[in-house]
C-alpha positions in Angstrom: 0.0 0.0 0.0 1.3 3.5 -0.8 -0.2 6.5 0.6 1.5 9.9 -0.9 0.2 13.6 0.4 2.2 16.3 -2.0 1.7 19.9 -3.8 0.6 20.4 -6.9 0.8 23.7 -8.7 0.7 22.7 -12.0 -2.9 24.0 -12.5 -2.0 27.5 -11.6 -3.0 27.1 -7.8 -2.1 25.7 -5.1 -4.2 22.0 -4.3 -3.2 19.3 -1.8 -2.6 15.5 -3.3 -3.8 12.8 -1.5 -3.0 9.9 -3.7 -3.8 6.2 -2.0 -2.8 3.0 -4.4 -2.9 -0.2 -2.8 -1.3 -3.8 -4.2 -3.0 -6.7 -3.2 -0.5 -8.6 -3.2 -1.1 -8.6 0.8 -3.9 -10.7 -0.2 -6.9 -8.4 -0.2 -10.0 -10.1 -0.9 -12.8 -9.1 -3.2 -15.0 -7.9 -0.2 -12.1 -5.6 1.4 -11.3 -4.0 -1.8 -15.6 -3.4 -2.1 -15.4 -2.1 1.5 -12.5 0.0 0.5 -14.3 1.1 -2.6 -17.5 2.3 -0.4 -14.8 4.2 2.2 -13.4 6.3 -0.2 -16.6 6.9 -2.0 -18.0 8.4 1.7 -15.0 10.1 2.0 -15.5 11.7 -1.3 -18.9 12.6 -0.6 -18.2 14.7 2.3 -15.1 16.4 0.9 -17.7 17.5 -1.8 -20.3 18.2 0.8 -18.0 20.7 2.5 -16.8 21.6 -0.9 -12.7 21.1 -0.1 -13.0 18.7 -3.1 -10.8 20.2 -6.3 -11.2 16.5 -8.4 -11.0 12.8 -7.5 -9.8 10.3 -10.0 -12.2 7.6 -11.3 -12.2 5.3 -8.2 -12.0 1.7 -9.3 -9.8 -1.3 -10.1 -6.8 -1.6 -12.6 -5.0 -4.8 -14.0 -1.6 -4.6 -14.0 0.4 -8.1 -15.9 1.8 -8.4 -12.5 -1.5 -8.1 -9.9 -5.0 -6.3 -9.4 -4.5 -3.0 -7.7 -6.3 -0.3 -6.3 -6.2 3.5 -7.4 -7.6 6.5 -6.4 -6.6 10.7 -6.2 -8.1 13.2 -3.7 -7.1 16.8 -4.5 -7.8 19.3 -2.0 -7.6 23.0 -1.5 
């Protein structure tokens, strides 16, 4: 699992990164990556509820010739 928090100013302001990718090579089954799915979705929600959110990244799976991962970007003010 790799969680990154980093600037980005390449859209001409100043946003916060939060950038979470997970391997599952630590075996994570099909339900925890679902329950993981549902978590960040929440957490999505109520960054846009308090309107913080900038942009998330489509939240979902990718295949990889090497393993199944996990993917998602928060960018915040």
């Amino acid at each position: 699992m790799r969680l990154s928090i980093h600037a980005d100013t390449s859209v001409g302001g100043h946003r916060t990164v939060i950038e979470l990718e997970i391997n599952p090579m630590v075996a994570l089954n099909a339900v925890s990556i679902h329950s993981l799915t549902l978590t960040l979705q929440l957490l999505n929600l109520m960054f846009s509820l308090n309107q913080k959110l900038i942009f998330t990244s489509s939240i979902g799976l990718y295949q990889s010739p090497l393993s199944l991962g996990f993917h998602t970007v928060f960018c915040l003010f």
